[in-house]
Legacy VTK file of the C-alpha trace (Angstrom):
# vtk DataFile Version 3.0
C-alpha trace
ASCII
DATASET POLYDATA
POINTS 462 float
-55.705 -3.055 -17.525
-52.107 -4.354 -17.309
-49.822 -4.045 -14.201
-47.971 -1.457 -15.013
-50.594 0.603 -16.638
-52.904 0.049 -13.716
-49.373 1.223 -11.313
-48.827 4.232 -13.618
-52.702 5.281 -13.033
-52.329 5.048 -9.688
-49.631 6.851 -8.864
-50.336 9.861 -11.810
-52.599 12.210 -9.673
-49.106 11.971 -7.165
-46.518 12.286 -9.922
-49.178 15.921 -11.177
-48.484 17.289 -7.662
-45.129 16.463 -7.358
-44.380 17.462 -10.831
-46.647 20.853 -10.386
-45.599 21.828 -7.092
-41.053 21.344 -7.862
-41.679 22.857 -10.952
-43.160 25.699 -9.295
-41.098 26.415 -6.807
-37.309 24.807 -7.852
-38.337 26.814 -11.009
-36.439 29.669 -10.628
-33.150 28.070 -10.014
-33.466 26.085 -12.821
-34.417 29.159 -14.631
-30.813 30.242 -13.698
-29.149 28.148 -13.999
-29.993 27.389 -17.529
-29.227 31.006 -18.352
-26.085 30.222 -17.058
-25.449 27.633 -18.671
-26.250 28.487 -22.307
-23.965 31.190 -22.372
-21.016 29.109 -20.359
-21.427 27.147 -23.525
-20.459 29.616 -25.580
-17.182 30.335 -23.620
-14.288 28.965 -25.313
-14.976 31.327 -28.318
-15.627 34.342 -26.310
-12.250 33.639 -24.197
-10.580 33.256 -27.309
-12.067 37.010 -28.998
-11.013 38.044 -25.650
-7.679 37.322 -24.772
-6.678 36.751 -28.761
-3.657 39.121 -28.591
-2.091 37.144 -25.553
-3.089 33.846 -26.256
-2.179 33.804 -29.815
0.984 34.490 -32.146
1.795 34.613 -35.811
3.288 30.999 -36.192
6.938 30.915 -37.203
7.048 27.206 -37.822
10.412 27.203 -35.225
10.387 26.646 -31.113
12.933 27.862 -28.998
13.827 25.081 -26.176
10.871 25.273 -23.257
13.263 25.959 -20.829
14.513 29.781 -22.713
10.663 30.238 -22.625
10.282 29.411 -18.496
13.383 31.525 -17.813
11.481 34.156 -19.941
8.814 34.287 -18.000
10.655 33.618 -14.656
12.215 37.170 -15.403
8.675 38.176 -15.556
7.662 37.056 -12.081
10.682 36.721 -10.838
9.398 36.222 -6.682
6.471 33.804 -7.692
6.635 30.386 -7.342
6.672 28.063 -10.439
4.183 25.266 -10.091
3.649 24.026 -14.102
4.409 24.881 -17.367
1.874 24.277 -20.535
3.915 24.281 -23.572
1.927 25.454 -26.550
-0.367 22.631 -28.064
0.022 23.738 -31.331
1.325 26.015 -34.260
0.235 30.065 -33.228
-0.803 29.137 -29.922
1.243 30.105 -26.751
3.389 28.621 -23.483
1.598 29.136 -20.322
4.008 29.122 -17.782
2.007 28.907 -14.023
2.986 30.701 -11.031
1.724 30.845 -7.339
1.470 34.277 -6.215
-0.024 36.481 -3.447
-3.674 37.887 -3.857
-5.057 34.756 -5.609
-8.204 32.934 -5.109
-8.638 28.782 -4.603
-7.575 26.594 -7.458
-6.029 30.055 -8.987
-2.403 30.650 -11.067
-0.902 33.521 -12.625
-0.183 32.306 -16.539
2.266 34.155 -18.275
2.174 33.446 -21.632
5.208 33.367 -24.097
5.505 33.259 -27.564
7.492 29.873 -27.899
8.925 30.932 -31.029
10.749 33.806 -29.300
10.552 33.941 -25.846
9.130 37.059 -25.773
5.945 37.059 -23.213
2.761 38.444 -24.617
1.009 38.640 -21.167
-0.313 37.135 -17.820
-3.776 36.270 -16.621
-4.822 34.428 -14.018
-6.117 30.352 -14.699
-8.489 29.052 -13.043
-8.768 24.738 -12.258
-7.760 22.275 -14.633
-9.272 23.565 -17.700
-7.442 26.500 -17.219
-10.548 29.189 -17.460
-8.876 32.493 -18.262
-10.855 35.650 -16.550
-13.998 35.486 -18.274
-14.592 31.756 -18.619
-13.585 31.810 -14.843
-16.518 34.706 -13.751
-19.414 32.591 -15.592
-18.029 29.869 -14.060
-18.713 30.909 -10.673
-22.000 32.821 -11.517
-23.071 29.198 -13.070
-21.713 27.668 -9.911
-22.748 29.809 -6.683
-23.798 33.364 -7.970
-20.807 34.810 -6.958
-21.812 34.340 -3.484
-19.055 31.701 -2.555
-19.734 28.690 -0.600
-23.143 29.207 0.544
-24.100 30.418 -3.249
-23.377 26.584 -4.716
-26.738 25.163 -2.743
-28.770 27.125 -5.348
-26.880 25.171 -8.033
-27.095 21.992 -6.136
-30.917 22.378 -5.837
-31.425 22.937 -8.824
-29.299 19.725 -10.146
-30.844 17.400 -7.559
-34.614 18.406 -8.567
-33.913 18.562 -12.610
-34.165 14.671 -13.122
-37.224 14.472 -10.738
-39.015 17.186 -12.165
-37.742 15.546 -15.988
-39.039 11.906 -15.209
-42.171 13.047 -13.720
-43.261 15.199 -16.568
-41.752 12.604 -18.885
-44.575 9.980 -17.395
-47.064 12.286 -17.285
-46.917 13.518 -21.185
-46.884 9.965 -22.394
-49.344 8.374 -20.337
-51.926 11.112 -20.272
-54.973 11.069 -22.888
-53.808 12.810 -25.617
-55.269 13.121 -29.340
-52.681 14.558 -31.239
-48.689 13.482 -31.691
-46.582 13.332 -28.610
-43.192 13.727 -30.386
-44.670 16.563 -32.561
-45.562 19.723 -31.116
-49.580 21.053 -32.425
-50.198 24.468 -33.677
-54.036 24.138 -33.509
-55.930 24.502 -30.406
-55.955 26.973 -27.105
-53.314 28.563 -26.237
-52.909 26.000 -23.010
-52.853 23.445 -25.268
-50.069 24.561 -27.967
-48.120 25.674 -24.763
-48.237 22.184 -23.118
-48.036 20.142 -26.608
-44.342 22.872 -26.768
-43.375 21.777 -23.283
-43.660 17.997 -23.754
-42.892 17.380 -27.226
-39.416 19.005 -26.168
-38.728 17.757 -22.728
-39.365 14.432 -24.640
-36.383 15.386 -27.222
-34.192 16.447 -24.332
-34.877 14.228 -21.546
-31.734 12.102 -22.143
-29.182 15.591 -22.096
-31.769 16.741 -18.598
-30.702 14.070 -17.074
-27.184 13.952 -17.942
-26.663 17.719 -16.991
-28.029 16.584 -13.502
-25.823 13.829 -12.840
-22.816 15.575 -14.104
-23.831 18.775 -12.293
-24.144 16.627 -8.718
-20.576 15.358 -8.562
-19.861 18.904 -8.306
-22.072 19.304 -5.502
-21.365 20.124 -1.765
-23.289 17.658 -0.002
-24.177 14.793 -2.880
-21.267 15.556 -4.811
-18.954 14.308 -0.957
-21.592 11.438 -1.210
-20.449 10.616 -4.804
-16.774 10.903 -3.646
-17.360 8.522 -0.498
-18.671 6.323 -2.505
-16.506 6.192 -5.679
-13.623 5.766 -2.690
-15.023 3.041 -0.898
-15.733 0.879 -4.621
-12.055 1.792 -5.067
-13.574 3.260 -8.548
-10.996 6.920 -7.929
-9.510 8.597 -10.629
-5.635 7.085 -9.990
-2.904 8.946 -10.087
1.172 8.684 -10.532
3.600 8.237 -7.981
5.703 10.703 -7.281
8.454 9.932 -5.245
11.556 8.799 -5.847
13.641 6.057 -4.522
17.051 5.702 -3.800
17.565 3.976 -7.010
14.924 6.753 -9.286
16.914 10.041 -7.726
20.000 10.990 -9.110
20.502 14.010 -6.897
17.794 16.440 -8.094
17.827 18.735 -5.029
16.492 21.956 -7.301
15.743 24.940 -4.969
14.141 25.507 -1.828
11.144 27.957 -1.933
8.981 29.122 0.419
6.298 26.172 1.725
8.595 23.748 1.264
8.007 23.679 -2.833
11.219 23.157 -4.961
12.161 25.521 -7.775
13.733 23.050 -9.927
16.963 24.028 -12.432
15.440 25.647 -15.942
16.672 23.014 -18.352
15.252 20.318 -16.306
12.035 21.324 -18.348
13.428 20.400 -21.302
14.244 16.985 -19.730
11.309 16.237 -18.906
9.365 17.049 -21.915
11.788 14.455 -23.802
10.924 11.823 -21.395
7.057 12.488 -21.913
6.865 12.796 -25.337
9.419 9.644 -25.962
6.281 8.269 -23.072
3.614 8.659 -26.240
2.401 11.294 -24.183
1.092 13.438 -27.601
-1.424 15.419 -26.945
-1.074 18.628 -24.750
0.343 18.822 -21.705
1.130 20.435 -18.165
4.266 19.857 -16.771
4.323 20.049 -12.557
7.112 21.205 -10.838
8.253 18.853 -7.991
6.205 19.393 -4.884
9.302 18.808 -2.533
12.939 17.888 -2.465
12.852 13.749 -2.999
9.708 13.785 -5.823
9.315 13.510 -9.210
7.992 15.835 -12.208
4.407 15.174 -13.261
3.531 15.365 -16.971
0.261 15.204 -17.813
-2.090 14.596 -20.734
-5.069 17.883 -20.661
-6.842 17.532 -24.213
-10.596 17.767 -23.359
-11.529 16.710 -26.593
-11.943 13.006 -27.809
-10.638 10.676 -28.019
-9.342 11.134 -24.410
-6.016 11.431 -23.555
-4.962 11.768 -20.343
-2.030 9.781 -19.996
0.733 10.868 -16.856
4.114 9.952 -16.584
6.656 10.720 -13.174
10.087 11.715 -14.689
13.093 12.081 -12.690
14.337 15.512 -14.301
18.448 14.092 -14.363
18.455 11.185 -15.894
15.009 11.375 -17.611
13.753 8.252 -16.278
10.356 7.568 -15.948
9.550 6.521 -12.755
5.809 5.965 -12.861
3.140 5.983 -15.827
-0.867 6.117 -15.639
-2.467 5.504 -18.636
-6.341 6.715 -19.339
-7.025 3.336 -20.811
-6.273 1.317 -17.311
-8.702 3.414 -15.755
-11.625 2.300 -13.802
-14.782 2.495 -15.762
-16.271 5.131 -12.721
-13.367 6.696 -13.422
-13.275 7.188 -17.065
-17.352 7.872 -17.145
-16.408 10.984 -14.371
-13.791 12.382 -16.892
-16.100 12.311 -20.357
-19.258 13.656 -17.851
-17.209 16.602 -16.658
-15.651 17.246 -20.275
-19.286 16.895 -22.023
-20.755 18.959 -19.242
-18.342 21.765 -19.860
-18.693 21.616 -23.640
-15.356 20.482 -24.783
-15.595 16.715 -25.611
-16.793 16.480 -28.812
-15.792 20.371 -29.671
-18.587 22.345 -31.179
-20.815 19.878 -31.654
-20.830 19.377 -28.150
-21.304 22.953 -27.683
-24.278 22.655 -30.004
-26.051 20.178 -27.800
-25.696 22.318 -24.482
-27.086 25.896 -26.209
-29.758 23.389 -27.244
-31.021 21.522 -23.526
-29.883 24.565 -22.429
-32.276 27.044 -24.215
-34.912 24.434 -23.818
-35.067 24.130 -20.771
-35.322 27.653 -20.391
-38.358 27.409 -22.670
-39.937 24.839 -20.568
-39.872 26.396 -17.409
-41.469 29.977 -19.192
-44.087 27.792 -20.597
-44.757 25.968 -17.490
-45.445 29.079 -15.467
-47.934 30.168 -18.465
-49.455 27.315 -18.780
-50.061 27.704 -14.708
-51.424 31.461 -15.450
-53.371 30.267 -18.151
-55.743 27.574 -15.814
-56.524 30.705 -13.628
-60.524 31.863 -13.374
-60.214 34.311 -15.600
-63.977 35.730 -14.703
-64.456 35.348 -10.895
-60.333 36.079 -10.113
-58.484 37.066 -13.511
-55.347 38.470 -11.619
-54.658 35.069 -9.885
-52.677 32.131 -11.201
-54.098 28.807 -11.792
-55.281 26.004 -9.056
-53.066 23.816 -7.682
-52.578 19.924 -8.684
-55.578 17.713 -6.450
-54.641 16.916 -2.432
-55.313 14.210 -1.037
-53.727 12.104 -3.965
-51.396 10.053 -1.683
-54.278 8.959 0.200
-55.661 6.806 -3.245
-51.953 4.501 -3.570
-52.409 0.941 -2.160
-50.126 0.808 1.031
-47.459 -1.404 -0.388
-46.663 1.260 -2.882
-46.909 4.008 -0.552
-44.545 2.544 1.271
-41.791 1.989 -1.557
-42.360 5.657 -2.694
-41.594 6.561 0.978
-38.536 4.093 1.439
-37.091 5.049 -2.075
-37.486 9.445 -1.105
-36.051 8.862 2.196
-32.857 6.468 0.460
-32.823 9.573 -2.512
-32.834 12.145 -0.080
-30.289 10.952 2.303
-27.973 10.414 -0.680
-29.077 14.000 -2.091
-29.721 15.984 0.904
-30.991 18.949 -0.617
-33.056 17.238 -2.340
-34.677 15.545 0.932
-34.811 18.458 3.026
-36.546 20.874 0.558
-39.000 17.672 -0.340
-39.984 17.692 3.090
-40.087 21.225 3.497
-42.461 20.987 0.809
-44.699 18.623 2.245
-44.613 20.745 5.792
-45.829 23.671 4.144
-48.631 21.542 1.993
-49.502 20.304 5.659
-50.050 23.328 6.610
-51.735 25.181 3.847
-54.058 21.843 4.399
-54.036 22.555 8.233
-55.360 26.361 7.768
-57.943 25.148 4.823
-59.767 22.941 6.650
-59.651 24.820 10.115
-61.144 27.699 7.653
-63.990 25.401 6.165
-64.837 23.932 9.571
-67.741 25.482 11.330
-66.712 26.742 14.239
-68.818 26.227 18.149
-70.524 29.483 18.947
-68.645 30.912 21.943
-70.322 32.196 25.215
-69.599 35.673 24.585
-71.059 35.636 21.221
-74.465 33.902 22.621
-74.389 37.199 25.233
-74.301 39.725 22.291
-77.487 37.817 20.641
LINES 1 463
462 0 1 2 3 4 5 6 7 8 9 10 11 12 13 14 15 16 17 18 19 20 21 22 23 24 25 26 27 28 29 30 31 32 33 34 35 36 37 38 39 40 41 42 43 44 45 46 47 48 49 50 51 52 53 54 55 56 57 58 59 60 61 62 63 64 65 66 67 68 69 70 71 72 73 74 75 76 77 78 79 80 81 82 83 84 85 86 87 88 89 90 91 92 93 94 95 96 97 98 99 100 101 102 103 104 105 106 107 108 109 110 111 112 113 114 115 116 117 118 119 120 121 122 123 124 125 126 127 128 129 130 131 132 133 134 135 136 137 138 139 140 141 142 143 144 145 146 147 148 149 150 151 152 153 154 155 156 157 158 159 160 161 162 163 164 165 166 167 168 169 170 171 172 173 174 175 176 177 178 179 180 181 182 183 184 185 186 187 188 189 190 191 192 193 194 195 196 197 198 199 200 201 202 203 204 205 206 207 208 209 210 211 212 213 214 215 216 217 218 219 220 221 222 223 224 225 226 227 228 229 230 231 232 233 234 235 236 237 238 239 240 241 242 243 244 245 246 247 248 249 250 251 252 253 254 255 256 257 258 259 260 261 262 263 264 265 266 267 268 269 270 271 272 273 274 275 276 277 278 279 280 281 282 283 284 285 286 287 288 289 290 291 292 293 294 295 296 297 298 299 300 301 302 303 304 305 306 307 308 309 310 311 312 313 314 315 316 317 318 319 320 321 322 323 324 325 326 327 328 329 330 331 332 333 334 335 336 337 338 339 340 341 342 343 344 345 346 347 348 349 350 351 352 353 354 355 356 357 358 359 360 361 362 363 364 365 366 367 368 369 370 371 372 373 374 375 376 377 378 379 380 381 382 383 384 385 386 387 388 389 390 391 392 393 394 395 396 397 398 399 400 401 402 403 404 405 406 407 408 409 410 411 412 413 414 415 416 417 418 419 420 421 422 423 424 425 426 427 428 429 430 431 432 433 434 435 436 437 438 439 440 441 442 443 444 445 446 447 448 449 450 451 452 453 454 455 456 457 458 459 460 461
């Protein structure tokens, strides 16, 4: 037997246990998040039905300058703070103009929208992040993320990301290394039920391995624990997202003083908008933009490239708003590698690089894995005893398997979970949890199948 095929034998009754035992019980956040998922995919059109009357206007062909349409809605809210302006990307779509007001959440602005060909506002919502998720978009989000339950809620989604590829791989080895008649890309329709269910459940975690374990990787860098690991380590490669500089020198600032709001922001003059948009666009920034207000007295505006779709642009440029110099420019092509791989993972992960096509590929690993984990739990209910116990599920993978690997590669499976977990914590604390419990159910087995020494008092009673 070769190597490798003799290693993969070896280790197989492990990978059944691990594979059985995660699927089992990570299961149901999977389960979830999947759901979750699949319909988050369909978001962008349902935001769109939505909000159509607000975010959408009959398309004159004519724009009235951007800053008639921020002093529109500055009349609108006229005690919030203006942080950004997004000036419509295209014919029939509308200005979002972003303020900070009382009541909102984290990474939350009030858009009011105006029709740039008149002014006139056609409503406010309030935008959520960078992709700026309108109500709807911005409730899945959250159910998707922590079930609505805030910071404590995003574990479930983090345990659920850090056990996906494990549970993928594992099943992956097992389906194409197991002894098998019929076609492993191919799914049979002859046979037991058990059988067609398991031929459905690896002929398609075959197909969608690849998108499993991209959804996992993108999911963890949005992670609490290994998504700070991710972080601390992009930072200390120096492979971060970079970003212009804002402030201006002696020999940048012209005098832009703008006005002093509460917090220390600035609420720069309303035509300064339209400087600034000049300076961008004559910047080849094309594609649409957000405009950010300067921060403080002594910095710079901030326009920046937001299409999601590809090819990427996300370009920035630092304007001063009085003479219209740029001060500072970012392109997306001098970014690191990391840093351009983090952008397309979070854009594909969300369903908005490649447009609907994109879409089409999450509703599809989405609903799959969906699938699998249904047919995994059948497939479990259909190995029960169906004469001596038909109400209970089926037996658990072999113990005892560790106990067969040569001690070399027991010891790299160790050294590699420990390295895994410390980098994915959840992911080592609930793998240890797991084997605490198997101890234990182990423990209480063989204590049960032991006979136990007749005690005095029971000789007395004979």
């Amino acid at each position: 037997m070769p190597p490798i095929a003799h290693a993969v034998s070896r280790t197989r009754p492990l990978l059944m246990r691990l594979h059985f035992y995660a699927g089992i019980l990570v299961g149901p956040f999977l389960l979830v998040t999947a759901l979750t998922g699949f319909v988050y995919a369909l978001a962008p059109q349902i935001e769109n039905a939505l909000y159509r009357d607000t975010m959408f206007v009959e398309s004159s062909g004519t724009t009235v300058p951007i800053s008639e349409q921020v002093a529109a809605a500055r009349d609108r809210q006229p005690e919030g703070t203006l942080l950004a302006v997004r000036p419509a990307a295209g014919p029939g779509d509308t200005t979002r103009v972003l303020f900070d007001v009382p009541g909102l959440g984290e990474s939350e602005r009030l858009a009011v929208f105006v029709n740039p060909a008149t002014a006139a506002v056609t409503g406010e919502l309030t935008a959520y992040g960078s992709s700026g998720a309108l109500p709807f978009r911005t409730w899945l989000s959250h159910l998707h993320a922590n079930l609505h339950l805030g910071a404590p809620g995003r574990l479930y989604s983090e345990l659920a990301a850090s056990w996906l590829w494990v549970v993928a791989l594992a099943g992956l080895v097992l389906w194409w290394t197991g002894r098998r008649t019929g076609s492993r890309v191919r799914v049979e329709r002859d046979g037991s039920a058990r059988r067609r269910t398991l031929s459905w459940h690896g002929v398609l975690g075959t197909w969608v391995i690849l998108g499993m374990l991209f959804l996992s990787a993108t999911g963890l860098t949005w992670s609490t624990l290994a998504g700070q690991n991710v972080t601390d380590l992009r930072a200390s490669l120096e492979w971060k997202t970079p970003a212009v500089s804002t402030a201006l020198t002696a020999a940048d600032h012209v005098g832009h003083e703008g006005h002093a709001m509460p917090g220390g922001a600035v609420d720069p003059e309303v035509g300064e908008w339209d400087q600034t948009l000049q300076s961008a666009r004559s910047a080849q920034l094309d594609g649409p933009l957000e405009i950010t207000a300067p921060k403080k007295a002594g910095t710079s505006f901030v326009a920046q490239e937001i299409g999601k779709a590809w090819p990427t642009q996300a370009d920035a440029v630092a304007v001063d708003p009085m003479s219209g110099k740029v001060v500072d420019v970012v392109r997306f092509a001098d970014y690191p590698l990391v840093a351009k791989l983090s952008r397309w993972g979070i854009d594909a992960h969300m369903g908005l690089l490649f447009g609907v096509g994109n879409q089409v590929v999450l509703l599809f690993v989405a609903g799959t894995i969906v699938a699998m984990v249904i047919w995994g739990y059948r497939m479990w209910w259909l190995r029960r005893p169906t004469r001596s116990h038909p109400l209970r599920f089926g037996r658990p993978a072999r113990r005892g398997t560790w106990r067969e690997l040569p001690i070399p590669a027991l010891i790299t499976i160790l050294a590699l979970a420990v390295g895994v977990g410390l980098f994915l914590p959840l992911l080592g604390l609930s793998l240890a949890a797991f084997v605490v419990i198997d101890l234990c159910i182990g423990f209480y087995r063989w204590r049960a199948a032991t006979p136990q020494p007749a005690r005095e008092s029971d000789e007395l009673l004979v």
